[in-house]
C-alpha positions in Angstrom: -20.3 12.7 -16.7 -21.0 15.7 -15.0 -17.9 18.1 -14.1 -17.1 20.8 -11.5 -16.7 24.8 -12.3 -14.5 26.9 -10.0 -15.8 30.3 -11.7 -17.3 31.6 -8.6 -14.6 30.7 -7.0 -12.1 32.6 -9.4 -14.6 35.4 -8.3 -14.5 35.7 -5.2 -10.7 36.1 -5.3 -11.3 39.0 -7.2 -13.7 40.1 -4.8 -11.4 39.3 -2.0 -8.3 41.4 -3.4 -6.7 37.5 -3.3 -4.2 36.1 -5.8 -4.0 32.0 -6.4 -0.5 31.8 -4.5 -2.7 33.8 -1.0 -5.6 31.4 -1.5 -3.1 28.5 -1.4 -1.1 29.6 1.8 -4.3 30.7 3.6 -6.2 27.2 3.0 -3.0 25.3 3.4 -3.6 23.6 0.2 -0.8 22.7 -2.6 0.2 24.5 -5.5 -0.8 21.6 -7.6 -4.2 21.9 -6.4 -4.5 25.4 -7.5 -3.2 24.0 -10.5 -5.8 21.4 -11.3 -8.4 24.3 -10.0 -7.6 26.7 -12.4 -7.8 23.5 -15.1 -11.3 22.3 -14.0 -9.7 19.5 -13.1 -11.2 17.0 -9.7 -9.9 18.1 -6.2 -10.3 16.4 -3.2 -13.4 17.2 -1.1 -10.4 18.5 1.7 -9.6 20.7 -0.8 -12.7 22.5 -1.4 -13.3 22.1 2.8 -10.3 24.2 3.4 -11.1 26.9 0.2 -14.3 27.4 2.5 -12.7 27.7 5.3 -10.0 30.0 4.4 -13.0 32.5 2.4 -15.4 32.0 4.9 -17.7 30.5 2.5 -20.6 27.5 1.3 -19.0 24.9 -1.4 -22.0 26.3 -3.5 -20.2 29.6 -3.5 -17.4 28.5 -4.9 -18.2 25.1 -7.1 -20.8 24.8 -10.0 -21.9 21.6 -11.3 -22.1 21.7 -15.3 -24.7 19.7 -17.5 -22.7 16.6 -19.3 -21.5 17.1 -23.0 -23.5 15.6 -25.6 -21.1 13.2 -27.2 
């Protein structure tokens, strides 16, 4: 199965002068989603609407879709 990368996103906070705790409060989004975020863990397509919203951004800026693992 394929899985979801948040590296760009971890970028553009960088970019943006923005810590984890300002990207929650300004998208209005839980902790625990941050959490599973900076895990690589699955988030809610809300989730990654109101990351966009907040930075002004495309989910492709923010979300990378990685090839499946070879098992």
């Amino acid at each position: 199965m394929r899985r979801a990368s948040y590296k760009k996103l971890w970028k553009i906070l960088i970019d943006k002068d923005m810590n984890k705790k300002m990207l929650a409060d300004a998208a209005h989004i839980s902790s625990s989603s941050i959490t599973k975020l900076s895990k690589g863990e699955s988030v809610g397509m809300e989730i990654i609407i109101k990351i966009c919203n907040a930075l002004d951004c495309e989910i492709s800026d923010i979300v990378d879709l990685l090839p499946e693992k070879p098992e």
